[in-house]
N, C-alpha and C positions, 0 to 999 in steps of 0.2 A: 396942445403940446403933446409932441408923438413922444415915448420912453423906447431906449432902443430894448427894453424888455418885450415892446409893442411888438416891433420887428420881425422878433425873432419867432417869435408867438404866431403872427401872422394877421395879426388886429390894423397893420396898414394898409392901406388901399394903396397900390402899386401909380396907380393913373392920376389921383388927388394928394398922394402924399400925406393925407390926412388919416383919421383913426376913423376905422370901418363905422359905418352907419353915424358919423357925426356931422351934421348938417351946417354948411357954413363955418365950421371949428369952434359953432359952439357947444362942447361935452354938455350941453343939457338934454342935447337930442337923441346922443346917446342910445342906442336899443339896447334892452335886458341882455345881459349875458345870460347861456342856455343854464337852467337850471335844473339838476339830478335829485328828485325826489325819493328817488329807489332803486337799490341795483336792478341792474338787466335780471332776465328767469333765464335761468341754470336750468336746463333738460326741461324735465315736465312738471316740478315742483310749482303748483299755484302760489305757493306762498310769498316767493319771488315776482309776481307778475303785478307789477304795481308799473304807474307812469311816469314816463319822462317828462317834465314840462318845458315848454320853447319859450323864447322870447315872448313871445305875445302870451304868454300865458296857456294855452290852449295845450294838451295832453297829447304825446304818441305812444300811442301801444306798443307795449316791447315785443320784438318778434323774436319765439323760444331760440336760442339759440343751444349747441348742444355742450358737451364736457371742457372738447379742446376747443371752445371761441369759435365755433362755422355755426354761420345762421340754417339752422335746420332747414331743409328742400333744396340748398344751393349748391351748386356744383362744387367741389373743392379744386381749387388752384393754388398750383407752387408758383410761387413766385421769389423762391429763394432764389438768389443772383448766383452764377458761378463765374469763375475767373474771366474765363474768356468769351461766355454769349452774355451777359449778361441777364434779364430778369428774365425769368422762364416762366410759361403760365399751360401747365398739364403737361409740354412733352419739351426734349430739349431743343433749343434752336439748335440750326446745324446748320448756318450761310457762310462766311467765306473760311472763319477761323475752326469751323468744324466744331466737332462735341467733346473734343478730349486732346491732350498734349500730343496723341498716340495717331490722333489723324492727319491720314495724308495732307488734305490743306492747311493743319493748324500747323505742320512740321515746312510745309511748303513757304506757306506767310513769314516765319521764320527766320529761314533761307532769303525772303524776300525783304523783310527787315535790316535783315544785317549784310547784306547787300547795297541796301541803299544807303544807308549808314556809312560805310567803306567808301563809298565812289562820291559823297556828299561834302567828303572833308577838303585840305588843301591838298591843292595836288598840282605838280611843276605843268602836266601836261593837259590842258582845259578839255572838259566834257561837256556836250551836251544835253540838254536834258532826256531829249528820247534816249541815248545812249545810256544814261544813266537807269530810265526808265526800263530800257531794252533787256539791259542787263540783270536787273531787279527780276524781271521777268523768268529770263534765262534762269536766275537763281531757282525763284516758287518751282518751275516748273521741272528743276534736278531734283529739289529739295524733296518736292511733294513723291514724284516717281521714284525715289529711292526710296522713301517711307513706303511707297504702295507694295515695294519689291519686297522687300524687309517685313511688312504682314502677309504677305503672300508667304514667301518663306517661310515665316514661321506656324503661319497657316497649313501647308503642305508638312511642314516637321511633325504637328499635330495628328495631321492626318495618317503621318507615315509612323507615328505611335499607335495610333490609337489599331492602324492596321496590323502594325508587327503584334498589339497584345491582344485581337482576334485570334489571331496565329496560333500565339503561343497558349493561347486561352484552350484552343481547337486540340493543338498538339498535347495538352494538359488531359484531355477529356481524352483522346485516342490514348495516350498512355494508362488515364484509369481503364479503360477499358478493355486495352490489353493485358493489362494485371489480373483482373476480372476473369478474363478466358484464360491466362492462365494457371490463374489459382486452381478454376475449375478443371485444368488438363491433372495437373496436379494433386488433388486431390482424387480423381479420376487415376491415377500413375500408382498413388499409393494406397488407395482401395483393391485394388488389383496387385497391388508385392503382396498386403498382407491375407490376403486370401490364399493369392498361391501356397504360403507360407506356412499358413493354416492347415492346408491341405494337406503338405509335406510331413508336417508334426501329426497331424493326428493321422496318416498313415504309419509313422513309426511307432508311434505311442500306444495302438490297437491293440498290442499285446501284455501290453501293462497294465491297461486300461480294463480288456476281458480277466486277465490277474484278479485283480482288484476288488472287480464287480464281485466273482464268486465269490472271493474269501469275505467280504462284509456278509454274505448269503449262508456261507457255513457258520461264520460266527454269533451270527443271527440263531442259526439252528440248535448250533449248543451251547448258549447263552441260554436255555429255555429251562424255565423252572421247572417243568413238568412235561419231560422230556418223551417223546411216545417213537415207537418204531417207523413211525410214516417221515417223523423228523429227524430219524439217524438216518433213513435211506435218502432224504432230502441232504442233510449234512455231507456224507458222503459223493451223494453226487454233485456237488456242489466244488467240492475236494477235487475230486475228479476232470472237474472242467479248470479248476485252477491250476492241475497241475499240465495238463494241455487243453488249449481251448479248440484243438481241431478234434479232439474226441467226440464222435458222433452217437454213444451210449445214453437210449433213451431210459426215462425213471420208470419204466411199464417192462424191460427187457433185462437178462442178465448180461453183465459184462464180459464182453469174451477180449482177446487178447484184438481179433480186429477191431470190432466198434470203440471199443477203450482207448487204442492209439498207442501212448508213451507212458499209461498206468500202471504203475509196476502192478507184479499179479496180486499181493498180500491185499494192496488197496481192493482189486477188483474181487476176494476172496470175501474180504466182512463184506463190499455192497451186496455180492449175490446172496450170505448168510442172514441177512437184516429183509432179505426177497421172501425168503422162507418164516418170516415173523417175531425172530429174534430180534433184541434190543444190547446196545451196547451198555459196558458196565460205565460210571460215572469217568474213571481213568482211562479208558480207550477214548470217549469224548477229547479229555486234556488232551491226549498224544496228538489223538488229527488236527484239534485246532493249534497243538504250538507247530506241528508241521507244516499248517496254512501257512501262519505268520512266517516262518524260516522262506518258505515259498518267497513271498510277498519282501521280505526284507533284503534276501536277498537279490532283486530286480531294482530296489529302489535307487543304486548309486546309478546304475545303468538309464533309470528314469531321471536322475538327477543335472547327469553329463546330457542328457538329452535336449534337456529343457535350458540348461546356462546356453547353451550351444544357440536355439533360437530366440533367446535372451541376445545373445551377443548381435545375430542377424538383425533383430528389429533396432536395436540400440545403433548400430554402424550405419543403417540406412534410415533413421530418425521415423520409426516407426514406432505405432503405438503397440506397446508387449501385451496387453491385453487382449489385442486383434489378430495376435498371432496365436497365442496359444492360451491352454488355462493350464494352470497347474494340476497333477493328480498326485501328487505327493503327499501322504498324510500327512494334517496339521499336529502341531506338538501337544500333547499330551492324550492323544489316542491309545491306541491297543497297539497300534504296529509303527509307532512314536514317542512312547512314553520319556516322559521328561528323567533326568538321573537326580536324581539322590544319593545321601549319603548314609540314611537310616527311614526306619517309617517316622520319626520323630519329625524330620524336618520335613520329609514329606505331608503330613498331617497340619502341620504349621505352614506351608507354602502354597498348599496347592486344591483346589476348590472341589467340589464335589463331582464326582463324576471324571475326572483324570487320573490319568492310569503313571504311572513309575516304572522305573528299574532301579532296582539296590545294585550295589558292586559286584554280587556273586552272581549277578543275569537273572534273579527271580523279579515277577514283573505282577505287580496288584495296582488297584485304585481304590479311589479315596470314595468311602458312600456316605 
């Protein structure tokens, strides 16, 4: 007696209608159903490698198979089904319905479907079947050449993307590139203003600049603790050139009215007096150097207007002010800069060692 459990299972013989291996219908004949001893081996775990027994009893080797279920050495095949080719086994079929909704023939067939479908139903005016057939045909073969047109097109769209963003890829690199040479013309533009510019200022500036030099040179000389006659003649000449730098009065020669320049005489009188080995007294020192400094202070506004002036040039044409000029203007709290104050009180309280003041009445000290 067959159970439709039998059926489903697959234990009837299709050709005797009876239950597989039962001899005559009598179930005593029955063969052993297979029996599992041990699971299959998992990778290479021996532990797992036990046998299968068959109906007869007799043992098969488990052959390893690996993680995901494929018997180790065998080729792997897909065999998942898809809509339209049905079971695939390694690549996709690709016969009349083609590989995808997208292909020409599967878009074709389609077309040829519902074509025949259409001309299949009632209809006042009778067809034949090649007509019907004819026309099915007529359809796949719009259906499918419009699809082909339609990847074509959008195959060229692709193309004519992928071209236009070469292009623009191309035109991206040539604009950095242009930028590149021009930075460098530009930078090359304004290495060059502010040279010129340089040039211009410290031509004007040459004689503020020779100013300057001397008087730090005199002040040097009678600043000196221990004052000797080689260093009044040095102070003086030094005076000397601050008060014109085109005087050509060397310290080996007396000064006369040509080599001196624009020295007044009194000046060129002590230098030739200090020739003969005289030394000045401590108060004639003070006079020459507060005369340096009058010298020097007053040129400073003249150096001042100078300097805002190519301040304003580098500033207008976004130049850097340091590459145009440098400052020679004494910093604040020098000899020929002294900070103001209102007594030495607060001077003493404000101001650090070695910077110099002015009180209210023009008298000028610093702080030791």
């Amino acid at each position: 007696m067959s159970r439709p459990i039998d059926a489903l299972l697959g234990n009837i013989d299709p050709l005797t209608g009876l239950r597989r291996g039962m001899v005559g219908g009598n179930a005593s004949y029955m063969q052993s159903p297979v029996k599992m001893s041990a699971l299959p081996q998992v990778g290479n775990n021996a532990g797992y490698n036990q046998d299968i027994a068959m109906r007869s009893g007799n043992n098969i080797p488990v052959r390893p198979m690996t993680n995901a279920g494929v018997i180790s050495n065998t080729p792997f095949k897909n065999n998942t089904p898809t809509l339209l080719t049905g079971t695939t086994t390694g690549q996709t079929n690709t016969g009349l319905l083609g590989s995808s909704f997208n292909d020409p023939r599967a878009v074709g067939n389609f077309a040829l479907a519902s074509n025949l479908l259409q001309n299949s139903g009632y209809s006042t005016t009778p067809k034949s079947t090649g007509e019907i057939i004819g026309a099915g045909m007529g359809a796949y073969m719009k259906g499918r050449m419009a699809q082909e047109d339609r990847l074509s097109a959008k195959s060229q769209n692709s193309l004519k993307n992928q071209l236009e963003m070469a292009k623009y890829m191309n035109d991206l690199q040539k604009m950095k590139l242009d930028l590149q040479k021009s930075g460098k013309e530009d930078a090359k533009t304004i290495f060059t203003q502010e040279k010129d510019l340089r040039k211009e200022f410290t031509g004007l500036a040459k004689p503020f600049r020779e100013t300057i030099t001397n008087f730090n040179k005199a002040y040097a000389f009678a600043m000196k603790k221990n004052p000797t006659g080689a260093s009044d003649i040095a102070l003086v000449f030094s005076f000397m050139k601050a008060l014109d730098p085109r005087s050509v009065v060397r310290e080996n020669e007396q000064a006369t009215t040509e080599n001196a320049g624009g020295v007044p005489a009194y000046i060129r009188n002590f230098y030739n007096k200090l020739k003969t080995g005289q030394k000045f007294d401590p108060v004639v020192r003070e006079e020459i150097i507060d005369a340096s400094r009058s010298l020097v202070v007053g040129q400073l506004q003249s150096q001042r207007d100078l300097e805002n002036e190519y301040r304003g040039y580098a500033e207008r044409n976004k130049l850097d002010v340091d590459n145009v000029y440098t400052s020679l203007l004494p910093k604040s709290g020098t000899f020929l800069n002294p900070i103001k104050v209102s007594s030495t009180t607060e001077a003493e309280e404000k101001l650090k060692d070695g910077q110099f003041f002015v009180l209210p009445d023009g008298s000028i000290g610093d702080i030791q």
